[in-house]
gemmi code that builds the backbone of each chain (N, CA, C; Angstrom):
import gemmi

chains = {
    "A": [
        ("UNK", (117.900, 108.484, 115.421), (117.096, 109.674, 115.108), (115.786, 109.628, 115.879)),
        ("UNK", (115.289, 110.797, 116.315), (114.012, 110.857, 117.152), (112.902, 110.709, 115.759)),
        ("UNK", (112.044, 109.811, 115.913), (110.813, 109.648, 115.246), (109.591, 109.982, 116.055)),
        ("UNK", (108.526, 110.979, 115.370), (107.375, 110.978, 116.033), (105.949, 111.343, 115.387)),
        ("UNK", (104.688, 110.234, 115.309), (104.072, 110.337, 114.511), (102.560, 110.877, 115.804)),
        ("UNK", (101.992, 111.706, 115.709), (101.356, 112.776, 116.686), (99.851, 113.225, 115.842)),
        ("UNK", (98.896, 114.207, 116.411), (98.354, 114.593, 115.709), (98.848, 116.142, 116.217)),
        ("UNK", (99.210, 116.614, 117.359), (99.922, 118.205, 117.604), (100.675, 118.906, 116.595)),
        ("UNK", (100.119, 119.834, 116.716), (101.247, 120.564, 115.392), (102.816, 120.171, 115.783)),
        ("UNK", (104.027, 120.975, 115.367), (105.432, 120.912, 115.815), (106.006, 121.830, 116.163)),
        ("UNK", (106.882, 122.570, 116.888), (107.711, 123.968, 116.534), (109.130, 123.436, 116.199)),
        ("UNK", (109.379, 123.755, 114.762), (110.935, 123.823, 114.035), (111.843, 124.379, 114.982)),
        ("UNK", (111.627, 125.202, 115.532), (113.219, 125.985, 116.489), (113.388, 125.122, 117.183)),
        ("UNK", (111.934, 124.618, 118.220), (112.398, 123.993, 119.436), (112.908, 122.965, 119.315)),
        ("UNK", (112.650, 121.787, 118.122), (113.049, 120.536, 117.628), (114.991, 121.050, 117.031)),
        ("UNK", (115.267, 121.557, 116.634), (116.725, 122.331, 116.217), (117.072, 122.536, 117.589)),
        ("UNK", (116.523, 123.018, 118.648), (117.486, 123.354, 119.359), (117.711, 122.429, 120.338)),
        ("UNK", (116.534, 121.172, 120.479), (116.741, 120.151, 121.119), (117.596, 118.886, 120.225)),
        ("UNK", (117.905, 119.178, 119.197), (118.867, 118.350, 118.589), (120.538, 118.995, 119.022)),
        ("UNK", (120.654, 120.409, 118.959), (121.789, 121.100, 118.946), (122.294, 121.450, 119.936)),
        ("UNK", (121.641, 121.804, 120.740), (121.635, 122.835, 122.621), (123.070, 122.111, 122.627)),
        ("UNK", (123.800, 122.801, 122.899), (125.141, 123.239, 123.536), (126.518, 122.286, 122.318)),
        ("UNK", (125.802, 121.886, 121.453), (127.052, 120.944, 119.991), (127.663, 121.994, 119.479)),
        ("UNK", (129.083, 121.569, 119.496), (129.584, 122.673, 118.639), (130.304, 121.667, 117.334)),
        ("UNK", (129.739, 120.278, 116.931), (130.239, 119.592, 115.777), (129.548, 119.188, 114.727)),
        ("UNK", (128.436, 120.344, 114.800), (127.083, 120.252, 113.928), (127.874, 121.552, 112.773)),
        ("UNK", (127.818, 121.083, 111.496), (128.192, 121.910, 110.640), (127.060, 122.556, 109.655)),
        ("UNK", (125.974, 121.622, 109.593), (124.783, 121.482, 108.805), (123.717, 121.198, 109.329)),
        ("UNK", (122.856, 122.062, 109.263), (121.433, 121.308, 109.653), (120.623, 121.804, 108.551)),
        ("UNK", (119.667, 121.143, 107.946), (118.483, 120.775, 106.759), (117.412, 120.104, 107.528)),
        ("UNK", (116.269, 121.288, 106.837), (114.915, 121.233, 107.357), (114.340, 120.835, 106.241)),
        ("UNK", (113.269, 120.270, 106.393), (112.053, 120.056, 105.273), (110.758, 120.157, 106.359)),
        ("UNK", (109.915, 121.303, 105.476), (108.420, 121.029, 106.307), (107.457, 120.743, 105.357)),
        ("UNK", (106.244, 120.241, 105.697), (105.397, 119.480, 104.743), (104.035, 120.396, 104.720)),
        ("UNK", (103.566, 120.888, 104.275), (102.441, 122.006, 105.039), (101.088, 121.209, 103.545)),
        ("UNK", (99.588, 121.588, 104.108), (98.929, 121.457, 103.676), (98.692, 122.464, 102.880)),
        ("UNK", (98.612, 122.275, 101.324), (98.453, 123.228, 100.390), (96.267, 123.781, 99.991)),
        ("UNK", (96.404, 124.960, 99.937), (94.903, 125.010, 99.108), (94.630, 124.655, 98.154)),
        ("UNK", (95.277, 123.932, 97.488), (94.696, 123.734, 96.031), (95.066, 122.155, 95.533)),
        ("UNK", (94.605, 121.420, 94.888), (94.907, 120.116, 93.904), (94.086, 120.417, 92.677)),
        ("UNK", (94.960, 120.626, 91.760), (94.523, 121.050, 90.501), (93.839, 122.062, 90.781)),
        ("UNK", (92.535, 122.293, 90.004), (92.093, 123.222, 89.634), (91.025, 123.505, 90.967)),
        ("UNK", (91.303, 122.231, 92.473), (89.703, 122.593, 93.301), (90.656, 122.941, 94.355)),
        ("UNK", (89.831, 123.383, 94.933), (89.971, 124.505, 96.219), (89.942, 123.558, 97.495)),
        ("UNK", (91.041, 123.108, 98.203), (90.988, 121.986, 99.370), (90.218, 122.839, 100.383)),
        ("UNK", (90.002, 121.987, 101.212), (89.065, 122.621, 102.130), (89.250, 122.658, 103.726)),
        ("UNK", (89.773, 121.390, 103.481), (90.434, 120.646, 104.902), (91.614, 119.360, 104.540)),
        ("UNK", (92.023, 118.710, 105.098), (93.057, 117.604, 104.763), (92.725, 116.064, 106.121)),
        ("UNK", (92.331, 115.181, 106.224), (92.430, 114.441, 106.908), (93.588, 113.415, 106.401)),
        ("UNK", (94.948, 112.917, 107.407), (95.464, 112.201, 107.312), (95.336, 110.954, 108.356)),
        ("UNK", (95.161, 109.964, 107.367), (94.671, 108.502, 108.283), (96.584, 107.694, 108.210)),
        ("UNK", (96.382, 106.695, 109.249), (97.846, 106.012, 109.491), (97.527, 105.119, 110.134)),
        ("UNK", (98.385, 103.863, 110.123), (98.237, 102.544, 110.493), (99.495, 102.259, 111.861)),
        ("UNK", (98.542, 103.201, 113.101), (99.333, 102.690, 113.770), (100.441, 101.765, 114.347)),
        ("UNK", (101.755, 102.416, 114.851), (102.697, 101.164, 114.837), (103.642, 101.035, 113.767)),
        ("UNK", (103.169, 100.575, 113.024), (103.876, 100.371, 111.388), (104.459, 101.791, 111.130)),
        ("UNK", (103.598, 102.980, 111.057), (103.628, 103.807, 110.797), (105.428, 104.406, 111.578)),
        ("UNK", (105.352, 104.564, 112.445), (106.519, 104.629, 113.470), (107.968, 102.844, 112.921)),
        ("UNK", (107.428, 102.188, 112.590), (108.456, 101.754, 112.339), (108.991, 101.626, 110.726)),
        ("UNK", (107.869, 102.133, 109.869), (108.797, 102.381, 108.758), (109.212, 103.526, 109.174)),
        ("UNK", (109.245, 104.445, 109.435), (109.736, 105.522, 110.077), (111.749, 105.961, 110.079)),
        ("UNK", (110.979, 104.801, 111.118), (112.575, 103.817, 111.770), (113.497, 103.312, 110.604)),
        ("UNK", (112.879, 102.554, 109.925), (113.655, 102.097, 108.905), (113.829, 102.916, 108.068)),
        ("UNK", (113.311, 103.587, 107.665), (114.124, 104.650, 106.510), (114.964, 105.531, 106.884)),
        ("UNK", (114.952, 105.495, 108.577), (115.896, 107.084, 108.879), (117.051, 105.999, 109.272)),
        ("UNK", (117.127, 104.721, 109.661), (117.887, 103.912, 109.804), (118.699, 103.232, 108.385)),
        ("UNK", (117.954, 103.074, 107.067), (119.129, 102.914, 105.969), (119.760, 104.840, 105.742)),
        ("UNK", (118.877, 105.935, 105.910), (119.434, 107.019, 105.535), (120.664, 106.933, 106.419)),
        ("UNK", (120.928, 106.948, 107.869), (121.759, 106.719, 109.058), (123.138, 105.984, 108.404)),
        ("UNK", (122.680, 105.051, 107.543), (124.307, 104.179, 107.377), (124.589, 104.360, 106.032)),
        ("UNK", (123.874, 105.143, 105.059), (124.121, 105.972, 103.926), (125.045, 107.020, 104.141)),
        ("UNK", (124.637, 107.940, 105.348), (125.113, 109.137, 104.912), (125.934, 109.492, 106.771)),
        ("UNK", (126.939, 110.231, 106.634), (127.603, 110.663, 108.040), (126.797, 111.558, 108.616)),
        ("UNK", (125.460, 110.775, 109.385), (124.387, 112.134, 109.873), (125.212, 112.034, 111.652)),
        ("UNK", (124.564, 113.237, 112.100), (125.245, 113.554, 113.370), (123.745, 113.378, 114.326)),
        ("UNK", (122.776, 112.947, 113.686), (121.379, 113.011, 114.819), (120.167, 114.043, 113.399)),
        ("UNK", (119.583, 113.602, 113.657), (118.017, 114.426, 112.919), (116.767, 113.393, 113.984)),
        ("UNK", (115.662, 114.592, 113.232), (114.097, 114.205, 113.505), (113.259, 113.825, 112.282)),
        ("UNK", (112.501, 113.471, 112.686), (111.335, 113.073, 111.597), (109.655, 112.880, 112.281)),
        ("UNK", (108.953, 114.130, 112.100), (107.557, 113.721, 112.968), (106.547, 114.134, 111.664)),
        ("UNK", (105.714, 113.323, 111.641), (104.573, 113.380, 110.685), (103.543, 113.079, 111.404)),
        ("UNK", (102.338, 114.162, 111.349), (101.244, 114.330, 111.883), (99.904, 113.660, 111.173)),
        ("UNK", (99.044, 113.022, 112.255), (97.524, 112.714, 111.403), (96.316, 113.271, 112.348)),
        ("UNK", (95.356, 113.215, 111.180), (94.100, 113.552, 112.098), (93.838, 114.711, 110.845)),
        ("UNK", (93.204, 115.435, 111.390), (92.244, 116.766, 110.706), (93.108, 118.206, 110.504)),
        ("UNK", (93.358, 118.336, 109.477), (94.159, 119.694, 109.137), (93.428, 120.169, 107.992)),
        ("UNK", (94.283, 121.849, 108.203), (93.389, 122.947, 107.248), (94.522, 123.528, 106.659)),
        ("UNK", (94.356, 123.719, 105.250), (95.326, 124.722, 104.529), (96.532, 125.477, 105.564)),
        ("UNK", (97.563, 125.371, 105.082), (98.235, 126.315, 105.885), (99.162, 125.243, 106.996)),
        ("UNK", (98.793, 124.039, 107.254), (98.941, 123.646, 108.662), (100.214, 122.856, 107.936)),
        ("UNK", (101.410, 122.367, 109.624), (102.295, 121.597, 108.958), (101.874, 120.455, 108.911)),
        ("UNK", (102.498, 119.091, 108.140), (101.871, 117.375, 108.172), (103.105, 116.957, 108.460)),
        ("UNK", (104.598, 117.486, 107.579), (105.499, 116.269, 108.161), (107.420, 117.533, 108.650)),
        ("UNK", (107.415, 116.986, 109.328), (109.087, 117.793, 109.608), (110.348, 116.606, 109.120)),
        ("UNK", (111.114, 116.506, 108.539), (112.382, 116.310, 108.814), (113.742, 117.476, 109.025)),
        ("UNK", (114.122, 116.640, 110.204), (115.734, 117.534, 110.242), (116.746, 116.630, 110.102)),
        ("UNK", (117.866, 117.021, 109.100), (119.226, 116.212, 109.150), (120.485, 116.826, 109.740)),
        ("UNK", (120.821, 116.360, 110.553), (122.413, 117.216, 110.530), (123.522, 116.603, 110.608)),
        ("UNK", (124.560, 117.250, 109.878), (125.858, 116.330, 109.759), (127.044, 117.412, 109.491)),
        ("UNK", (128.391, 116.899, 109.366), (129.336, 118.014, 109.759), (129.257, 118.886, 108.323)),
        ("UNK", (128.621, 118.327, 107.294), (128.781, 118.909, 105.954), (127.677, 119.041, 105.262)),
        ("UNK", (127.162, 119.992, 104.646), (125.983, 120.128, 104.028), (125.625, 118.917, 103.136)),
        ("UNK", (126.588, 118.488, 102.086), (125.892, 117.597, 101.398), (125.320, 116.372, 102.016)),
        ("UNK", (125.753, 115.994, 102.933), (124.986, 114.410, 103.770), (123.675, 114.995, 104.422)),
        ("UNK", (123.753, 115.969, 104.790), (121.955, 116.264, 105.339), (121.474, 116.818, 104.418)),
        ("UNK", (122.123, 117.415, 103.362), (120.690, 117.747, 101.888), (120.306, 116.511, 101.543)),
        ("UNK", (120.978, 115.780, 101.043), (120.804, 114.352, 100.438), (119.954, 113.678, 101.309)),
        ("UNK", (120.253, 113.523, 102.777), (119.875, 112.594, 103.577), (118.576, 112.890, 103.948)),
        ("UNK", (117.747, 114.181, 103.969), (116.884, 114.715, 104.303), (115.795, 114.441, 102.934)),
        ("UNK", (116.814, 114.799, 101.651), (115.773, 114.605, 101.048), (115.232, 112.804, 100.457)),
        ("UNK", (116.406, 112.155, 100.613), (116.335, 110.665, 101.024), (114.748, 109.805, 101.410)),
        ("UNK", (114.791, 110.857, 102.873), (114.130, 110.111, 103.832), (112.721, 110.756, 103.224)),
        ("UNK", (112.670, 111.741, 103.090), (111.117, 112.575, 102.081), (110.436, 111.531, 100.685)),
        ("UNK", (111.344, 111.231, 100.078), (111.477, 110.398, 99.321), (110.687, 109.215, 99.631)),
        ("UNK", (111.446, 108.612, 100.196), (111.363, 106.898, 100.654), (109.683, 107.422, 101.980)),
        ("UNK", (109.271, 108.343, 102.283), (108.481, 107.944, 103.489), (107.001, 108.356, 102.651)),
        ("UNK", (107.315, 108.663, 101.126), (106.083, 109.523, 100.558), (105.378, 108.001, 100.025)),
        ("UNK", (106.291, 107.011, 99.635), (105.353, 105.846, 99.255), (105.708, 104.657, 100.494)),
        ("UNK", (106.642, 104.573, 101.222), (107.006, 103.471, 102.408), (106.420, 103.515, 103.543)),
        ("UNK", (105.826, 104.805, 104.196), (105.380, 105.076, 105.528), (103.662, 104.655, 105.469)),
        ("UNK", (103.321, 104.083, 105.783), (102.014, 104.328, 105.910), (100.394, 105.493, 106.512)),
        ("UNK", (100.850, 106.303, 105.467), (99.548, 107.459, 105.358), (98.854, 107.512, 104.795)),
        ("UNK", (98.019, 108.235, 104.751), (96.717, 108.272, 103.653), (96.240, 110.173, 103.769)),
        ("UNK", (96.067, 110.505, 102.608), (95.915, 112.118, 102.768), (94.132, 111.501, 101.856)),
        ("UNK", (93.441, 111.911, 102.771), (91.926, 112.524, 101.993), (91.217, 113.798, 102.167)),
        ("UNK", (91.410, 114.668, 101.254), (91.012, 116.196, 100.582), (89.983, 115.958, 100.566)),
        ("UNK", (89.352, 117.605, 101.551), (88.040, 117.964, 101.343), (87.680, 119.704, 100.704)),
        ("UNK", (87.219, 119.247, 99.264), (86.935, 120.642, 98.216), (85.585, 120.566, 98.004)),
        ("UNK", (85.127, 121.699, 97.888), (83.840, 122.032, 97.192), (82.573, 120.792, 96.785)),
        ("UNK", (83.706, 119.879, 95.784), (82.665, 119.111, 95.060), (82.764, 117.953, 96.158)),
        ("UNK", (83.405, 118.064, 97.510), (83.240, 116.702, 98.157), (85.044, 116.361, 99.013)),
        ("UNK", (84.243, 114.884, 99.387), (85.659, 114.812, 99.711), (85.951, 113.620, 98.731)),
        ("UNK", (88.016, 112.941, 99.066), (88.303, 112.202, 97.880), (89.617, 111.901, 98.442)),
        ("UNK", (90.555, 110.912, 98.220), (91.330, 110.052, 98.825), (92.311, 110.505, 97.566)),
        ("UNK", (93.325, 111.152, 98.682), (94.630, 111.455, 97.025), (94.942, 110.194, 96.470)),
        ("UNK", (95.438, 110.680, 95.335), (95.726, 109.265, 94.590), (97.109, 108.948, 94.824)),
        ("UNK", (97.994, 108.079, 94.819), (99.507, 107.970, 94.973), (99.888, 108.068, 93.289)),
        ("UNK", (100.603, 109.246, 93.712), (101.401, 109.240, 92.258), (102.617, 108.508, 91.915)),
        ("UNK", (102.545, 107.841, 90.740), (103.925, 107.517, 89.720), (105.070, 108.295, 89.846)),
        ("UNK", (105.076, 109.762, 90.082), (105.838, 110.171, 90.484), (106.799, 110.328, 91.632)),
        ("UNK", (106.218, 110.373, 92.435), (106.546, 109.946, 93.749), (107.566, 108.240, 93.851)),
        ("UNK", (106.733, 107.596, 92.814), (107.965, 105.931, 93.017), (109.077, 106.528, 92.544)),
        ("UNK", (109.259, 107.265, 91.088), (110.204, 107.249, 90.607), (111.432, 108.455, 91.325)),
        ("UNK", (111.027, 108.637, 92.081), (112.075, 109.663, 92.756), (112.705, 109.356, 93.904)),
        ("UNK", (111.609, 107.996, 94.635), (112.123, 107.009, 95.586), (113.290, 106.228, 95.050)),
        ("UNK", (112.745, 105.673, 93.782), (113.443, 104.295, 93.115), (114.973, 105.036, 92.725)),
        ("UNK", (115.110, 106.279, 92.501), (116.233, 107.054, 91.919), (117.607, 106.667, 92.632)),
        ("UNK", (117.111, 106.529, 94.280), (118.355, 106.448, 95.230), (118.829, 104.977, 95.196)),
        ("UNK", (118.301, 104.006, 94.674), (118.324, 102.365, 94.427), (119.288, 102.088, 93.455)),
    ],
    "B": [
        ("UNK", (92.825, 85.349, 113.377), (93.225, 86.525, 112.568), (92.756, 87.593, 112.832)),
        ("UNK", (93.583, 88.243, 113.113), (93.448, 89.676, 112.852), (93.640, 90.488, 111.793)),
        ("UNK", (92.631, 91.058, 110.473), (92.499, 91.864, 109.759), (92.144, 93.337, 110.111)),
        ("UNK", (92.901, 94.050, 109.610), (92.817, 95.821, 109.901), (92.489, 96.267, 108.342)),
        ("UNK", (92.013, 97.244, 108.363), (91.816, 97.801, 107.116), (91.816, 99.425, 106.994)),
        ("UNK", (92.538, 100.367, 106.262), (92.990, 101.532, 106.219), (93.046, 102.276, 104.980)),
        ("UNK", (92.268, 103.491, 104.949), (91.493, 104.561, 104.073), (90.554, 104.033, 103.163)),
        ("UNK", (91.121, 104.037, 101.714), (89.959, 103.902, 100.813), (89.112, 102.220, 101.334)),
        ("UNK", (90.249, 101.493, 101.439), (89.910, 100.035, 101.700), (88.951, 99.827, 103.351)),
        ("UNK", (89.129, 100.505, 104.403), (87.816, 100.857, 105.231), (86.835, 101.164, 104.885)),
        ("UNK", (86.861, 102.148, 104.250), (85.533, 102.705, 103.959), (84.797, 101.625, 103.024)),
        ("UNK", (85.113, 101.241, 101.856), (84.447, 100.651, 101.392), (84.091, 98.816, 101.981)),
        ("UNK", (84.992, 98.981, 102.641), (84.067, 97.434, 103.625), (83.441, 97.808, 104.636)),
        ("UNK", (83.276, 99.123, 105.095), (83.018, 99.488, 106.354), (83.041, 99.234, 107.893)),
        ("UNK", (84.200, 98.529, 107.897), (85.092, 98.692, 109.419), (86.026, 98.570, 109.409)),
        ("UNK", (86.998, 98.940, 110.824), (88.333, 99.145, 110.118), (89.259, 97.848, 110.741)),
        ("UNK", (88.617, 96.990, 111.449), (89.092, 95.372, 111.490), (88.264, 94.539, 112.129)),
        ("UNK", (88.606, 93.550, 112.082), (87.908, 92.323, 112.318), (88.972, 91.205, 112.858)),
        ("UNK", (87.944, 90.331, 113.558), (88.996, 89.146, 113.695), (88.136, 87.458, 112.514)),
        ("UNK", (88.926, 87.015, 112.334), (87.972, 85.851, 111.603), (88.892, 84.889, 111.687)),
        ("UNK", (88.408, 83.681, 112.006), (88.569, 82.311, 111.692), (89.387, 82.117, 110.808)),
        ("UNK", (90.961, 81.777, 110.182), (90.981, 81.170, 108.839), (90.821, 80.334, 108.358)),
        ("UNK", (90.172, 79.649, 107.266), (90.064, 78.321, 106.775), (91.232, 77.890, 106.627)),
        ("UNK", (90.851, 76.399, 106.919), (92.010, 75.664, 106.338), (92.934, 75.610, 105.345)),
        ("UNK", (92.027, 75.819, 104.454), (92.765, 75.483, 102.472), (93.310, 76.932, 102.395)),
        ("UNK", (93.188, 78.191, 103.215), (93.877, 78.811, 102.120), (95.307, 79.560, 103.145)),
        ("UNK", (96.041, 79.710, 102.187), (97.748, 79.395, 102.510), (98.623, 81.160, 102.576)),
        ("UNK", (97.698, 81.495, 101.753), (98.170, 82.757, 101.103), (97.165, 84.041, 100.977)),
        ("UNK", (98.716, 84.906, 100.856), (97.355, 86.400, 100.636), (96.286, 86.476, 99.610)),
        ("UNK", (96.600, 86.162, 98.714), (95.487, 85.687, 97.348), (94.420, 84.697, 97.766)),
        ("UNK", (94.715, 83.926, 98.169), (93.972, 82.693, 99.197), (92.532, 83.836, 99.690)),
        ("UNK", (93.652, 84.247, 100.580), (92.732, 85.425, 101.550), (91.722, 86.262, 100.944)),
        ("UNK", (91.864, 86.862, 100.282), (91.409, 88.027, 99.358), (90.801, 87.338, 98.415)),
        ("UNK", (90.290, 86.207, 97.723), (89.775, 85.090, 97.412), (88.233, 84.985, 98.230)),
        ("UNK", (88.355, 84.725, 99.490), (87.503, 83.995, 100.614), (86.944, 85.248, 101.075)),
        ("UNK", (87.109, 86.499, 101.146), (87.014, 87.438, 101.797), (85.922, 88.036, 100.883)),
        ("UNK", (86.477, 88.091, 99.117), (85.528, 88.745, 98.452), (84.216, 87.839, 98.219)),
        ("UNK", (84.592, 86.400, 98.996), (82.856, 85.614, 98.698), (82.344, 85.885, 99.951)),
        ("UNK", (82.720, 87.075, 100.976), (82.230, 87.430, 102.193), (80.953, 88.556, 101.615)),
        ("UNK", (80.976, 89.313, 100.992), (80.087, 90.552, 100.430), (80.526, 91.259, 99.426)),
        ("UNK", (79.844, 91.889, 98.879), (79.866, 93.016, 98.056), (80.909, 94.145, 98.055)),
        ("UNK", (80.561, 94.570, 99.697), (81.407, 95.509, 100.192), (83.046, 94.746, 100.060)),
        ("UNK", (83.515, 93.709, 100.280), (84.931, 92.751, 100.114), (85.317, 93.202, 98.471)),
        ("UNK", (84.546, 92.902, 97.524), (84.787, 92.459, 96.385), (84.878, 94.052, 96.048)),
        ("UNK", (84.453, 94.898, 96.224), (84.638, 96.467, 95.861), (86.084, 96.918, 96.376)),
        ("UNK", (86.247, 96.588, 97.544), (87.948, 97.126, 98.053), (88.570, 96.203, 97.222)),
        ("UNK", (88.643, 94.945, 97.194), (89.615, 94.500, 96.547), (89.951, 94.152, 95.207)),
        ("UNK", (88.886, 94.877, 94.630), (88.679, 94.675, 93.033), (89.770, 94.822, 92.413)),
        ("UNK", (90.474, 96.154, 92.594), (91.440, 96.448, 91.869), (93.014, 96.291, 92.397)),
        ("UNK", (93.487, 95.025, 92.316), (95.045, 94.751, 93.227), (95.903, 95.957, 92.622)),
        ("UNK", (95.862, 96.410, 92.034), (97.244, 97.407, 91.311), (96.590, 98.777, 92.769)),
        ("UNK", (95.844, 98.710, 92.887), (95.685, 100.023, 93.860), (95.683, 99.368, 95.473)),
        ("UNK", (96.232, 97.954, 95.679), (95.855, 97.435, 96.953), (97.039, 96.800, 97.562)),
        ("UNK", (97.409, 97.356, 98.647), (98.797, 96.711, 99.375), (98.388, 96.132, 100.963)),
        ("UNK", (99.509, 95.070, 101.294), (99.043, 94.106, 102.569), (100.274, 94.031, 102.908)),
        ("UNK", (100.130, 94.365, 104.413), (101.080, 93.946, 105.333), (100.623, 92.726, 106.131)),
        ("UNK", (101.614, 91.770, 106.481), (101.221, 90.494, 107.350), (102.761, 90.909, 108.167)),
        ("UNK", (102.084, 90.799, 109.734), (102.640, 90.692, 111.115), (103.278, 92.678, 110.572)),
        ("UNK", (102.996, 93.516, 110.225), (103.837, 94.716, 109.885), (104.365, 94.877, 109.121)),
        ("UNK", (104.867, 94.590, 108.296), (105.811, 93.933, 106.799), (105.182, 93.899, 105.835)),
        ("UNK", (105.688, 95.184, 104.839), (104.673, 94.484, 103.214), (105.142, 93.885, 102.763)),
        ("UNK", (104.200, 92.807, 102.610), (104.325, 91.634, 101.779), (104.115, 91.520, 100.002)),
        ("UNK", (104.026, 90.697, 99.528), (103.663, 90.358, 97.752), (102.304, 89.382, 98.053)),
        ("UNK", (101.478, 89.117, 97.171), (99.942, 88.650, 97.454), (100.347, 87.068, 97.700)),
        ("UNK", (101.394, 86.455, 97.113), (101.932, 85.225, 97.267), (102.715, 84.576, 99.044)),
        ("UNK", (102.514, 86.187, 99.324), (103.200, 85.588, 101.027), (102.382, 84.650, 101.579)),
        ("UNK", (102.846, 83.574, 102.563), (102.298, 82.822, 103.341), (101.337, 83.537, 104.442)),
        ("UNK", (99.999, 83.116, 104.431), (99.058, 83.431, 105.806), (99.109, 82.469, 106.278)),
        ("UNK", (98.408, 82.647, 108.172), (98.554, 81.519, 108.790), (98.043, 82.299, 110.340)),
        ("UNK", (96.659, 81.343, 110.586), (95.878, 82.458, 111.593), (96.245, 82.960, 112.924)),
        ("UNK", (97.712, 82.628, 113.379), (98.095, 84.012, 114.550), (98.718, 85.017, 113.848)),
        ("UNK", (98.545, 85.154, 112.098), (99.061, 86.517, 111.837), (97.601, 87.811, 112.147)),
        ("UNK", (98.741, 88.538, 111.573), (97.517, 90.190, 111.587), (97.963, 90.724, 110.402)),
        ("UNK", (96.799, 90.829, 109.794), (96.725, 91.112, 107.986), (96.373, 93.043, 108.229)),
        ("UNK", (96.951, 93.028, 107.273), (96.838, 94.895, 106.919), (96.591, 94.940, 105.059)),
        ("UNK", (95.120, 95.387, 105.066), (94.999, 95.942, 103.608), (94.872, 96.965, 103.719)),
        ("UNK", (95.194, 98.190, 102.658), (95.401, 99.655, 102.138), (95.716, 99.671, 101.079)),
        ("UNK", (95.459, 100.987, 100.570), (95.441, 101.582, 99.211), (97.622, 101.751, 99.501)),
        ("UNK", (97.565, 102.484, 98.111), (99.396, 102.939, 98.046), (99.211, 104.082, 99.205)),
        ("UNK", (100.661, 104.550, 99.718), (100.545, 105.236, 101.051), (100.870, 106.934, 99.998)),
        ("UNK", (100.099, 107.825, 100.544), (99.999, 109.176, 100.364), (100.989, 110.199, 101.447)),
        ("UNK", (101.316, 109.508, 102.457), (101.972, 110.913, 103.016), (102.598, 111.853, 102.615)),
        ("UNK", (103.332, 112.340, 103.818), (104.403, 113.491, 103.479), (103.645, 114.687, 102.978)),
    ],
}
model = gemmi.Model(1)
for chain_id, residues in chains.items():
    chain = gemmi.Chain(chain_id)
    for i, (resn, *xyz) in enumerate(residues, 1):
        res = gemmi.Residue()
        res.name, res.seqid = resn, gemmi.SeqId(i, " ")
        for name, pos in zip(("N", "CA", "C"), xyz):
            atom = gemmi.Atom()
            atom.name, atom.element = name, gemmi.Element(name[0])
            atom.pos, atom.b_iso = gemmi.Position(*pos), 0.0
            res.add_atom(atom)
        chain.add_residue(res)
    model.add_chain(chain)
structure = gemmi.Structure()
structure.add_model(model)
structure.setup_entities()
């Protein structure tokens, strides 16, 4: 799978069509995009800085699209997650799965979302009104990783 | 050694690595994080709270009990937020 961790935005078509251009044994393809939201709770985000530990970052990457890979009959996907300075609205992470059947790239896509929200090394710190502030990692987030275990 | 340090855990030591000497006696990540917080104030504030603090040695997260040993490269951070 192509991995790529950038601070450039992405374009979804062009990444689909550079996975697909001229396959005719692609039955499924599943997108996930990650976009920066306005709001956490009740404050008004302002901006989004995502920090990452070069290196690492790209090879957990690797490894999660590599156990998703021998989980599930994928035919090729992407995975690029962006850092640096973003504003409401903007994308942060893409995955694409594709495989001859929908259920291995729903699953597999949402797999790798899963496993890269507490395994990858990022850091999201929100800037609202009262300041800025370092998201917290939610409990939630393990238990939806730990689900596929 | 090479120590890196990333988000909440930068900021509050204020840089984002260093290289240092390791002592002899200590063996381990706890070892480490031990010696580090009798470095300053700023040490003992990032690492106050282990339930919010994760370490990679050579790229690899480790458990605080992993072996150190000074041609590694230590990575402290908070839990990871992406996606």
């Amino acid at each position: 799978m192509k991995i790529l961790v950038q601070d450039q935005d992405f374009d979804i078509a062009a990444e689909i069509s550079e996975l697909c251009g001229g396959r005719t044994d692609i039955g499924a393809i599943v997108t996930f995009t990650g976009l920066v939201r306005d709001f956490h709770g009740d404050n008004k985000v302002q901006k989004m800085t995502l920090e990452h530990f070069p290196g690492m970052a790209e090879k957990q990457l690797e490894a999660i699209c590599k156990t998703a890979s021998d989980r599930w009959p994928l035919q090729g996907g992407t995975v690029i997650h962006r850092y640096g300075p973003l504003i409401p609205g903007d994308r942060i992470v893409l995955v694409i799965t594709l495989s001859a059947h929908r259920e291995a790239a729903f699953e597999a896509a949402e797999f790798i979302m899963d496993w890269l929200k507490t395994e990858a090394p990022f850091w999201k710190k929100e800037q609202t009104a009262k300041g800025e502030h370092w998201v917290d990692a939610k409990t939630e987030d393990n238990k939806r990783k730990d689900r596929w275990t | 050694m090479e120590i890196s340090y990333f988000a909440r855990i930068r900021e509050d030591i204020g840089h984002g690595s260093e290289i240092i000497s390791l002592p002899e006696n200590i063996s381990d990540v706890n070892g480490l994080i031990k010696y580090l917080c009798e470095q300053g104030k700023n040490y003992e504030t990032a690492f106050k709270n282990e339930a919010a603090l994760r370490v990679a040695v050579n790229q690899t997260y480790v458990d605080f009990d992993h072996p150190v040993k000074d041609s590694d490269d230590i990575a402290f951070f908070p839990p990871m937020t992406g996606g």
